[in-house]
C-alpha positions in Angstrom: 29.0 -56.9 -5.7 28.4 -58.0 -9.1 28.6 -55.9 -12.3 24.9 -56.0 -14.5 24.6 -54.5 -17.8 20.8 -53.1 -19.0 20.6 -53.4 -22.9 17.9 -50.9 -25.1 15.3 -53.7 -25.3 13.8 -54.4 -28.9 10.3 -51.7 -29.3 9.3 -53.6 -32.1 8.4 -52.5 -35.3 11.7 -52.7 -36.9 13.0 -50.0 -34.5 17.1 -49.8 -34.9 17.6 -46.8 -32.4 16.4 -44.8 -29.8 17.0 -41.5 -28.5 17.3 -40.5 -25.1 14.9 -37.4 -24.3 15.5 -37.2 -20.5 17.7 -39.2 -18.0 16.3 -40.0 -14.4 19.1 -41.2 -12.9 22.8 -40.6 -12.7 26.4 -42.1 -12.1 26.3 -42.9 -8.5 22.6 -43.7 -8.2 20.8 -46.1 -6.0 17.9 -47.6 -7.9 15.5 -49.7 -6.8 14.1 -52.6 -9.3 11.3 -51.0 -11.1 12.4 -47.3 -11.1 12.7 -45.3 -13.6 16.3 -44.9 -15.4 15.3 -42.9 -18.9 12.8 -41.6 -21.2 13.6 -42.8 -25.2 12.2 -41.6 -27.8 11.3 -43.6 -31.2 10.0 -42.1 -34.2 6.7 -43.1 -33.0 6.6 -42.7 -29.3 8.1 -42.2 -26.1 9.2 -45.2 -24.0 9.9 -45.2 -20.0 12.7 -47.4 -19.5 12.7 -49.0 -16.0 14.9 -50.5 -14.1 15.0 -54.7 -14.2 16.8 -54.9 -11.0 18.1 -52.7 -7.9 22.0 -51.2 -7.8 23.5 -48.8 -8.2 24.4 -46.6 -11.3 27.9 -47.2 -12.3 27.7 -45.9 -16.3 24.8 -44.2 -18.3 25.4 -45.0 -21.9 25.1 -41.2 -23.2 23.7 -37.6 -23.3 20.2 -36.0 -24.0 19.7 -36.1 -27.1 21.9 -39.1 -28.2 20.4 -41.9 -30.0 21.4 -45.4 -29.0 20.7 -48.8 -30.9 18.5 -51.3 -30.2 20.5 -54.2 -28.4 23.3 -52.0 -26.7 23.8 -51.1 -23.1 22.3 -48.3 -21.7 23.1 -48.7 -18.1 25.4 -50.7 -16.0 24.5 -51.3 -12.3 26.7 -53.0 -9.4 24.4 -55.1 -8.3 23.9 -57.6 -5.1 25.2 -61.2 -6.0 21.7 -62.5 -6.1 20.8 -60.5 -8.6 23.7 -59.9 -10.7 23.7 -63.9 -11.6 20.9 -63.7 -13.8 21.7 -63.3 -17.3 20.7 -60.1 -18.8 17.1 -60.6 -20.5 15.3 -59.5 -23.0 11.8 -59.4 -24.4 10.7 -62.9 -26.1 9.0 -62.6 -29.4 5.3 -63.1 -27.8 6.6 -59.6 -25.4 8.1 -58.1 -28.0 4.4 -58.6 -29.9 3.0 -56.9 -27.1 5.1 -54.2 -26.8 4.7 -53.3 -30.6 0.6 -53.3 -29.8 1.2 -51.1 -26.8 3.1 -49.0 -29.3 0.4 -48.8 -31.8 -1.8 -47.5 -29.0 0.4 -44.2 -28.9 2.1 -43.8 -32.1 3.2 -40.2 -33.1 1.8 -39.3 -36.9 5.0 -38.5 -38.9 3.5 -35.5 -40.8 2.7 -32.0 -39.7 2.4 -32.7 -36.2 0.4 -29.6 -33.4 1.0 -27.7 -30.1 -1.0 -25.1 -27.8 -4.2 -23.6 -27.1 -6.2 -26.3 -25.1 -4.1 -28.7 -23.6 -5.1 -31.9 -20.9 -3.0 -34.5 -19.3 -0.9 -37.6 -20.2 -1.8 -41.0 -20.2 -0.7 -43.4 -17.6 1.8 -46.0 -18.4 0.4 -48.8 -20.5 3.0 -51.3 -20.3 2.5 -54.9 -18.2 5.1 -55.8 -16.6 7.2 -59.0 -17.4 8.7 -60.8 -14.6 12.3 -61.2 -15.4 11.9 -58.6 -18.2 12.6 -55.0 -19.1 9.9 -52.7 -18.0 9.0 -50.3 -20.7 5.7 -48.0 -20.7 4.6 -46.1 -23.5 3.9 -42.3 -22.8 3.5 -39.5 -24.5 6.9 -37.5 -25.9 7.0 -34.9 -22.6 10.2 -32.9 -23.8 9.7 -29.4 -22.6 11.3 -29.0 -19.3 12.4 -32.6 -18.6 15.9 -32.5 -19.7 17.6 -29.9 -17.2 20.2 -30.7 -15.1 18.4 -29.9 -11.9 16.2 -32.3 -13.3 18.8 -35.1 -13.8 20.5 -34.5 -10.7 16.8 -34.7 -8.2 17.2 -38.1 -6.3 14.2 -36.9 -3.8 11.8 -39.9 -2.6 8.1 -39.6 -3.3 6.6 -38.2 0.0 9.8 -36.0 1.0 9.5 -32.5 2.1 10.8 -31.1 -1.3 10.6 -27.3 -0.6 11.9 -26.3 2.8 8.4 -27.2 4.7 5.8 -26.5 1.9 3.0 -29.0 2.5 1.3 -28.8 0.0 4.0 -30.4 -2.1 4.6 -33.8 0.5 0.5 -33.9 0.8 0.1 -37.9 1.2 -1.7 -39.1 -2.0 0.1 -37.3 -4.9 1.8 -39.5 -7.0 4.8 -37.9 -9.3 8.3 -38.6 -10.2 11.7 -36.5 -8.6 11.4 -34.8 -11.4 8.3 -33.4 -11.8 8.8 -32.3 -8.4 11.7 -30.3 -8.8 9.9 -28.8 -11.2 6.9 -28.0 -9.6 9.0 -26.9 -6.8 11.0 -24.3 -9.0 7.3 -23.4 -10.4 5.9 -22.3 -7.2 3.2 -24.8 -8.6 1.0 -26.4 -5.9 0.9 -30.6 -6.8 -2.1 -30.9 -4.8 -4.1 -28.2 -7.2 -2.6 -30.5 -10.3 -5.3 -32.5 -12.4 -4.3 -35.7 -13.9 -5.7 -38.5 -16.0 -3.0 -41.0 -15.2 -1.9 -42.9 -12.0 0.7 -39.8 -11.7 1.2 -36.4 -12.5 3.7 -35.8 -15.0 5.5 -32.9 -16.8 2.4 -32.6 -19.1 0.0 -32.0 -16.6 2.2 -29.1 -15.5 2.2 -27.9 -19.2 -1.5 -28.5 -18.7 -1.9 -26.1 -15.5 0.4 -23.7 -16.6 -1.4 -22.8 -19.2 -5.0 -22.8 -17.8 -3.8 -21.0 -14.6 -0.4 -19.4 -15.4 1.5 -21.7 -13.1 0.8 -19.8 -10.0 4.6 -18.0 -10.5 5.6 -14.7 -8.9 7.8 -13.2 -10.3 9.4 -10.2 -9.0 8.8 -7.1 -11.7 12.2 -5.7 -11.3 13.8 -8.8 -12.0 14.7 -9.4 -15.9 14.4 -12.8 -17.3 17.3 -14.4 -17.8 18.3 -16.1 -21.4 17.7 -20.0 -21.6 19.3 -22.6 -23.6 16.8 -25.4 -25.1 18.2 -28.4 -26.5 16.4 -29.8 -29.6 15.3 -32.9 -29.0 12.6 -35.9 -28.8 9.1 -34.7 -30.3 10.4 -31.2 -30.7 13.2 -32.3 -33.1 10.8 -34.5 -34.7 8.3 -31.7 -35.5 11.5 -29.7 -36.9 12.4 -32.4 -39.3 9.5 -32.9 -40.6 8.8 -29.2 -41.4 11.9 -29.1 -42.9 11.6 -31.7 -45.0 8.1 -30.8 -46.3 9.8 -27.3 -47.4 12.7 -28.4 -48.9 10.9 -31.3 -51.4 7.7 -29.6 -51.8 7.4 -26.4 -53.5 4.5 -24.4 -52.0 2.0 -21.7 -53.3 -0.8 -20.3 -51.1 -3.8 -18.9 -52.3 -6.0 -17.1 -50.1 -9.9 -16.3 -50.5 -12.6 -14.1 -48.2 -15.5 -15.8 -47.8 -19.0 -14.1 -46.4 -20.1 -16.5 -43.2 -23.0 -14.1 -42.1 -25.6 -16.5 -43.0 -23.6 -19.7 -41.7 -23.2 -18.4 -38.6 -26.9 -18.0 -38.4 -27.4 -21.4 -39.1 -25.1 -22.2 -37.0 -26.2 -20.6 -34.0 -30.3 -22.1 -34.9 -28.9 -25.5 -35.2 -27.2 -25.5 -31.8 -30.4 -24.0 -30.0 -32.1 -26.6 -31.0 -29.1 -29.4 -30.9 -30.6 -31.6 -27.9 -28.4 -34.0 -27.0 -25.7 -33.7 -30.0 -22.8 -31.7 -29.4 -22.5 -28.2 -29.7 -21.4 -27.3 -33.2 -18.4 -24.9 -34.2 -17.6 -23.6 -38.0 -15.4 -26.8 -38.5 -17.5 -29.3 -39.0 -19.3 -27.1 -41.5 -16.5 -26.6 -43.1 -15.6 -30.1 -43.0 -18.6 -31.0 -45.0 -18.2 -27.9 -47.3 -14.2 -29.1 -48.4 -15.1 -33.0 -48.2 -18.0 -32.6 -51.2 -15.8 -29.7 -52.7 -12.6 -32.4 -53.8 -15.0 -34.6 -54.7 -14.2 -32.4 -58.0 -10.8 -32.3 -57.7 -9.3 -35.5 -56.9 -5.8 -34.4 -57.5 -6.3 -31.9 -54.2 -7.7 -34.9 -52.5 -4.4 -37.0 -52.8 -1.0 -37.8 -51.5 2.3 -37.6 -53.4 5.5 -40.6 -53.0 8.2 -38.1 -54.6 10.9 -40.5 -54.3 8.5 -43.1 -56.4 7.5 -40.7 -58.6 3.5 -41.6 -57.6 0.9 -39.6 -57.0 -2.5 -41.0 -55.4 -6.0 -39.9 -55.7 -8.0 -40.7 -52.9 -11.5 -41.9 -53.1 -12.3 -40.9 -49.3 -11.3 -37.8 -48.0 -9.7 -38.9 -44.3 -9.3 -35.2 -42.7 -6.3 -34.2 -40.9 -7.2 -32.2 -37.9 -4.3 -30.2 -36.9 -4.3 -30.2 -33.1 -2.4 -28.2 -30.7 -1.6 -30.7 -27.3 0.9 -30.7 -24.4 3.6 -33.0 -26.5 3.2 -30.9 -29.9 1.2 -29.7 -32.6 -0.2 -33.8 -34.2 -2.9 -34.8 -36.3 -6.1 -37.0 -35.9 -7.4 -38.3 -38.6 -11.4 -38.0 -39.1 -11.8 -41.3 -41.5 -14.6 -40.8 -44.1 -15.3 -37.2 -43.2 -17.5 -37.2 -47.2 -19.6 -39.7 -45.5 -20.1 -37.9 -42.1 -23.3 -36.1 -41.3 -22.8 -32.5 -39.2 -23.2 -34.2 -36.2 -20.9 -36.9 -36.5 -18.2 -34.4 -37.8 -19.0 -32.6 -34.4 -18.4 -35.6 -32.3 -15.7 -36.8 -34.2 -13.9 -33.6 -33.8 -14.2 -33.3 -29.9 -13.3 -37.4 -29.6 -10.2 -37.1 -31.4 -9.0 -33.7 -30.1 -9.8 -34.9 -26.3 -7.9 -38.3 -27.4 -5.1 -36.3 -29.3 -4.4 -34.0 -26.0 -4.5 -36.5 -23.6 -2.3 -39.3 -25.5 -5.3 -41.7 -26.1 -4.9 -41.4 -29.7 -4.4 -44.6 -31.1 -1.7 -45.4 -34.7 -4.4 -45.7 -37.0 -6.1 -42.3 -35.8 -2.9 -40.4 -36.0 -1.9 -41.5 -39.4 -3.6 -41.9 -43.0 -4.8 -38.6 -43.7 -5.7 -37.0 -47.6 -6.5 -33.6 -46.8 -5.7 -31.6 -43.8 -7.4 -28.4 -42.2 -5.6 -26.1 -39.3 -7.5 -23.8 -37.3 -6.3 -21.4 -34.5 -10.1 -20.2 -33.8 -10.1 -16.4 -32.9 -6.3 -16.5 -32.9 -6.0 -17.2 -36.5 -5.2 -13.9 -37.6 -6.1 -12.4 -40.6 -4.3 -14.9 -43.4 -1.6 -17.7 -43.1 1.0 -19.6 -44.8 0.0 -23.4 -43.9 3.0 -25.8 -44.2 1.6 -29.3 -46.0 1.4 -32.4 -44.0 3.6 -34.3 -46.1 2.9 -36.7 -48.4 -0.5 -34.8 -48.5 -0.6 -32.5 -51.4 -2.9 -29.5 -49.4 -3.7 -27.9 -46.4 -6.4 -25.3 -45.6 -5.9 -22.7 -42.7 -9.0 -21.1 -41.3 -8.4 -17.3 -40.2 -10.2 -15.6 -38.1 -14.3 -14.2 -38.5 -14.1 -10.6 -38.3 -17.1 -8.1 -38.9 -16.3 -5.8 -41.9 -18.2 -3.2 -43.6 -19.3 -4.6 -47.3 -20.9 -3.3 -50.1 -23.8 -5.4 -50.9 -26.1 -4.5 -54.0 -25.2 -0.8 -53.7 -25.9 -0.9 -49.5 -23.2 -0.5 -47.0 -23.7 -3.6 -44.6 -21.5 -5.1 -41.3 -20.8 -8.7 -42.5 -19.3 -11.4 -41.2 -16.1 -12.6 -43.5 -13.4 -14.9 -42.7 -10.5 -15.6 -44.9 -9.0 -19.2 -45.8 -5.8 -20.2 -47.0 -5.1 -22.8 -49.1 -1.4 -24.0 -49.4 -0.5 -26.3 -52.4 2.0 -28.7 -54.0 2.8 -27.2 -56.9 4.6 -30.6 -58.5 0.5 -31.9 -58.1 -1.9 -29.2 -58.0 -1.9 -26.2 -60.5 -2.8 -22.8 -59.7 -6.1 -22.9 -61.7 -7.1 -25.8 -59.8 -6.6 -24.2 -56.7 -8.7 -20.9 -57.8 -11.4 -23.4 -59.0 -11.4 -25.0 -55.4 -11.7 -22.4 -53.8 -14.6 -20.7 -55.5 -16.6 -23.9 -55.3 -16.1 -24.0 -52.1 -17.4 -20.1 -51.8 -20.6 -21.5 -53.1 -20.9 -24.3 -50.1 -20.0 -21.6 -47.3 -22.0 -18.9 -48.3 -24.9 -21.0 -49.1 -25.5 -22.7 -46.1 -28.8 -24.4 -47.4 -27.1 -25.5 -50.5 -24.6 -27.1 -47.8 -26.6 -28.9 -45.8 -29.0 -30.7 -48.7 -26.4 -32.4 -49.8 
C-alpha cells in the first residue's frame, strides 16, 4: 500500500480558494476511481470533485464550510502500488482552458441573487473527463440539506435496499448519489416519482418535488418539530454577503407609487386570446417595456455605481435584471436590450431565462451585466416592499400584488384594479426628485396601455 495525496485542482479564472459545501466521503472510506469525494464551492459555481484513483480515505483536508486553496491537498488515499506510483496530476493549461469554459456555462451572478416559488431540476455534470486527470463537473450550488452528518456518513451502493425493503427506492434505473438517498429515505420521498433533467437525481430535484408535492411526508400531528441547526455556507453564505454588503455601502430610500392596471389588464387579456403561437403574456413584460422607455429620461436610474472608484456609469441599454427564485437561491438573468425588445420577445425572453435560471442552464454572460433590475413575487407580492439593490446597480423595482379596490373616479365609486410598485434607490446616485419623476412617467405608460404599446 502506497500513500496518494489529491490536490484542489486549478478552476481557472484566477480562483485562489475553494470552499467545501458538502463532503461525500469520510476517514476510512473505500472509493472507487471516479467517485465522488466533495462538493466546492467558488464564488461562481459549484464543482464536484471526483476521485482520480481508487483507495481508501485516510485524511479529508477540512470541515463544511472551510475554504481551501487552490493547489493544496484535499484528500489522501492509501492506494494499491500500481496506482500510488503515478505522480499526483494536475490539469494542463489546454484543461485548465476548458474547465474555465465549462465554468462560464454555470457561473453564479454576484449581485442580488433569488430563491422559491417555481423551482425545476439541476443540470447534469458538464465536465469531460481527462484520463490521468482530476475529474471536476460543474453543478449548480445544492446547499440545503447536503451537509448533515447522516449525509456524510451514507456509504450505501446505488441499487441497495436503502429503507428496510421499500422498493420503490432500489427500483433498477434510478440513478442518485448515497446521499440523495438517505435523504429521500428520511423524506419518505418515493425516487421513482422524482423528475430530473440530468443523468441523476440530485438534492435539487428533491427541493424541486418537495415543493410541487410537499415531499409525500407524514408526519405524526402530536409530534412537535424539533429545532435544527443550519450551517451557513456555499450559495447561501454567498447570498448573505452580498445582501450585506449592498446595505452597509449603499444607502437606500424606497418610494412607493399605486398605479391603476384596470385597462392593462384588459389588454392584456385581448392580446393573449388572440396570441397564436407567441407565448402567453403576464404584467412583466409590459412592464418591462413601460420602465425600459421610462429611463430612457433618466439615465442616472439606468446606471451602475464603482464606489470604491468613485464612478458612476450611465447605461445606454437597459439590460434587465430578472430576479428569479430557483432551487439553488434567489439569482438574476439578465434580459440584454430589453429597450429594444418587442412584447413578445420580452415574453419569450422571460420564460427562456427563468426555465434556464431554475434548471442551471444559465450561462456567465446571462447571469451577469445587468442596469436595472425588477423583482416580482406575482400574487405573493404583498401589498408594498422594501427591494434590496442588486449591487453595483443603482435601482430596483418590486411589483406588489393587483388587488381590486374601490376608487373614486370623476365623482363615481368604481372596483378598480391597482397594484402598487416599489422603487428602491441609491441615494449617493439618484435623488429623491428623480425618483418621484420616474415614477409618475412611468404612471403615464401603465395606465395608458395604448400610449405603451405605440411606442
Amino acid at each position: 500500500m502506497a500513500r496518494y495525496e489529491f490536490k484542489l485542482p486549478d478552476i481557472g479564472e484566477g480562483i485562489a480558494e475553494a470552499e467545501i459545501v458538502a463532503w461525500h466521503v469520510k476517514v476510512g472510506d473505500d472509493v472507487q476511481e471516479d467517485q465522488q469525494l466533495a462538493d466546492m464551492m467558488t464564488d461562481k459555481a459549484t464543482v464536484e470533485m471526483e476521485s482520480p484513483v481508487a483507495g481508501r480515505v485516510v485524511e479529508i483536508a477540512g470541515e463544511v464550510g472551510d475554504q481551501i486553496p487552490i493547489g493544496s491537498v484535499l484528500v489522501v488515499f492509501e492506494t494499491a502500488g500500481a496506482a500510488a506510483a503515478a505522480e499526483d496530476p494536475s490539469p494542463g493549461a489546454d484543461e485548465t482552458q476548458a474547465d474555465g469554459q465549462r465554468h462560464d456555462q454555470v457561473a453564479f451572478t454576484d449581485g442580488l441573487v433569488e430563491e422559491r416559488p417555481e423551482l425545476a431540476a439541476s443540470v447534469p455534470s458538464m465536465a469531460e473527463k481527462s484520463e490521468g486527470a482530476p475529474k471536476a463537473s460543474f453543478v449548480p450550488s445544492e446547499v440545503e440539506g447536503r451537509t448533515s452528518d447522516s449525509e456524510q456518513r451514507t456509504s450505501t451502493s446505488l441499487g441497495t435496499n436503502e429503507v428496510g425493503g421499500t422498493p420503490s427506492l432500489q427500483k433498477k434505473g434510478v440513478q442518485a448519489s448515497p446521499a440523495v438517498r438517505a435523504r429521500a429515505r428520511d423524506l419518505g420521498i418515493d425516487l421513482s416519482q422524482v423528475k430530473t433533467a440530468a443523468d441523476r437525481i440530485r438534492h435539487a430535484d428533491l427541493d424541486a418535488y418537495l415543493l410541487y408535492n410537499g415531499g409525500g411526508v407524514s408526519r405524526s400531528s402530536g409530534a412537535p418539530r424539533q429545532d435544527e441547526t443550519v450551517k451557513v455556507i456555499g450559495l447561501r453564505r454567498r447570498i448573505a454577503e452580498n445582501m450585506q454588503e449592498a446595505k452597509r455601502r449603499i444607502p437606500h430610500f424606497t418610494l412607493v407609487e399605486e398605479y391603476d392596471v384596470s385597462a392593462l389588464e384588459q389588454t392584456r387579456a385581448m392580446m393573449n386570446a388572440d396570441r397564436g403561437s407567441n407565448p402567453k403574456l403576464t404584467m412583466l413584460p409590459f412592464l418591462m417595456t413601460a420602465m425600459a422607455r421610462t429611463l430612457a429620461d433618466y439615465p442616472q436610474i439606468n446606471a451602475t455605481y464603482d464606489d470604491d472608484a468613485q464612478v458612476i456609469t450611465r447605461h445606454g441599454a437597459v439590460h434587465m435584471g430578472m430576479a428569479t427564485q430557483t432551487p439553488n437561491g434567489l439569482m438574476v438573468p439578465v434580459i440584454r436590450n430589453a429597450d429594444r425588445r418587442s412584447l413578445w420577445e420580452l415574453a419569450a425572453e422571460v420564460l427562456r431565462l427563468s426555465d434556464a435560471a431554475r434548471t442551471g442552464k444559465a450561462g456567465r454572460d446571462e447571469l451577469s451585466g445587468s442596469t436595472f433590475t425588477i423583482s416580482s413575487l406575482g400574487p405573493m407580492g404583498g401589498v408594498t416592499s422594501t427591494p434590496v439593490i442588486n449591487r453595483p446597480e443603482v435601482a430596483i423595482v418590486a411589483v406588489n400584488k393587483v388587488e381590486e379596490k374601490p376608487v373614486v373616479v370623476d365623482g363615481e365609486l368604481e372596483i378598480r384594479k391597482r397594484m402598487n410598485l416599489s422603487l428602491s434607490c441609491d441615494h449617493r446616485v439618484v435623488d429623491g426628485w428623480d425618483a418621484a419623476n420616474f415614477m409618475q412617467d412611468l404612471k403615464k405608460l401603465i395606465e395608458n396601455p395604448l400610449k405603451l404599446l405605440s411606442g
